[in-house]
C-alpha positions as CSV (number, residue, x, y, z in Angstrom):
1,X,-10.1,247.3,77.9
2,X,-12.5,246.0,76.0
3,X,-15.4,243.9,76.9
4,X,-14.8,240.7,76.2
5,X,-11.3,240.8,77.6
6,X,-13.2,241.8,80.9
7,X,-15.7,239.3,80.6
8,X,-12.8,236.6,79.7
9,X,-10.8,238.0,83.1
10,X,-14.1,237.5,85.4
11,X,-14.7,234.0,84.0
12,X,-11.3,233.2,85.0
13,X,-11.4,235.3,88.4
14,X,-14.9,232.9,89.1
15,X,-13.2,229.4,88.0
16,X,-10.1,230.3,90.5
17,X,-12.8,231.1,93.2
18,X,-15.0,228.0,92.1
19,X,-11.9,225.6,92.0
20,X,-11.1,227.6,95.6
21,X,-14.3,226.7,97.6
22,X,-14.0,223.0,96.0
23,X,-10.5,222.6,97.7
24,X,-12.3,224.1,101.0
25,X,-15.2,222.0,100.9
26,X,-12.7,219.1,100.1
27,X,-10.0,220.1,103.2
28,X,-12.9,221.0,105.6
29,X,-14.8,217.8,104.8
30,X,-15.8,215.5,108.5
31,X,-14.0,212.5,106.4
32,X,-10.4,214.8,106.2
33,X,-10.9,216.1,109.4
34,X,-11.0,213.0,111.0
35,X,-8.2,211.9,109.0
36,X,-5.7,214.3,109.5
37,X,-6.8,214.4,113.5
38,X,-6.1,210.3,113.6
39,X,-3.2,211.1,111.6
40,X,-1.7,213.9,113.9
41,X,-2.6,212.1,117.3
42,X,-0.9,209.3,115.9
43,X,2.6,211.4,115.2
44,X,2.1,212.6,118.7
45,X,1.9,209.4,119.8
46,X,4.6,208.0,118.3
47,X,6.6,211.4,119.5
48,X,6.0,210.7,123.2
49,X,6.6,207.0,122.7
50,X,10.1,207.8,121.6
51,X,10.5,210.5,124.3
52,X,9.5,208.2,126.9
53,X,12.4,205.2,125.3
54,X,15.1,207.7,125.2
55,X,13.7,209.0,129.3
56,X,14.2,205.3,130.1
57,X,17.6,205.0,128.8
58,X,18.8,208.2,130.2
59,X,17.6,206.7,133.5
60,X,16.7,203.5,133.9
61,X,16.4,203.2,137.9
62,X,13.7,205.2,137.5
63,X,11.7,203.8,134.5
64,X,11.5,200.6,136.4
65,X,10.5,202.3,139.8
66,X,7.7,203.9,137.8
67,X,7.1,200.7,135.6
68,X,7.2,198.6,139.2
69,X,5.1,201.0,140.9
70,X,2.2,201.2,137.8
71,X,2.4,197.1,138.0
72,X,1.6,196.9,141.3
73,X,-1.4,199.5,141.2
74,X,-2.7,197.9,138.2
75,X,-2.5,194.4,140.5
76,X,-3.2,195.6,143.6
77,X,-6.9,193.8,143.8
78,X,-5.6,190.5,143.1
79,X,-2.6,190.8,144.8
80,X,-4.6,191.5,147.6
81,X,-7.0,188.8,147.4
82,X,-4.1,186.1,147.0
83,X,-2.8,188.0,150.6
84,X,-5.6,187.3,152.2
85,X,-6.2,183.6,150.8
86,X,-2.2,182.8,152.3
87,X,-2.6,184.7,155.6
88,X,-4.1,182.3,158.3
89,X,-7.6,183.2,159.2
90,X,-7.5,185.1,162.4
91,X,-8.7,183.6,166.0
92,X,-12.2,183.6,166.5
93,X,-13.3,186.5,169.2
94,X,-14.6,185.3,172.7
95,X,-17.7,185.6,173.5
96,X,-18.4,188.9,175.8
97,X,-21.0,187.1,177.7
98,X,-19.1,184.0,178.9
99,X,-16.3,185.8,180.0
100,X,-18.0,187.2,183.1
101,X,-18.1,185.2,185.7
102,X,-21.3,185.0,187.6
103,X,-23.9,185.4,184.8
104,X,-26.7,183.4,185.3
105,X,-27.2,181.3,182.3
């Protein structure tokens, strides 16, 4: 082999490494990994979401048990605070002290 031809084969060998560690730098960049992470938490997403439609169709006594039940927690404080608004107030206590008999007042 002569030298040139070697030299011509490690100039190639270093441009394949050189465009190599450009596609790494590009791939491993914050902006792509952030992209493909939104990008694969979104297919996730969308995954479960149609998971969860066909769980409600295969049983939908359930899904609105669960829906019901995650309504009501989510409006429990308000639902409680329109209880105690309807509810009539209760009877005031006695007082202690006029109840015995004898007490010199």
């Amino acid at each position: 082999m002569s030298a040139a031809k070697a030299r011509a084969e490690a100039d190639a060998a270093r441009a394949d490494l050189l465009g190599d560690i450009d596609r790494l730098k590009a791939r491993l960049s914050p902006a792509t990994l952030v992209n493909d992470a939104v990008e694969s938490a979104r297919e996730k997403a969308i995954d479960v979401a149609g998971q969860t439609v066909e769980s409600a169709r295969a049983r939908p006594v359930l899904a609105g048990s669960v829906a019901g039940g995650a309504l009501l927690l989510l409006a429990r404080k308000p639902l409680f605070a329109l209880m105690r608004r309807l509810s009539p107030a209760p009877p005031p206590e006695p007082d202690p002290i006029e109840l015995v008999e004898g007490h010199p007042s």
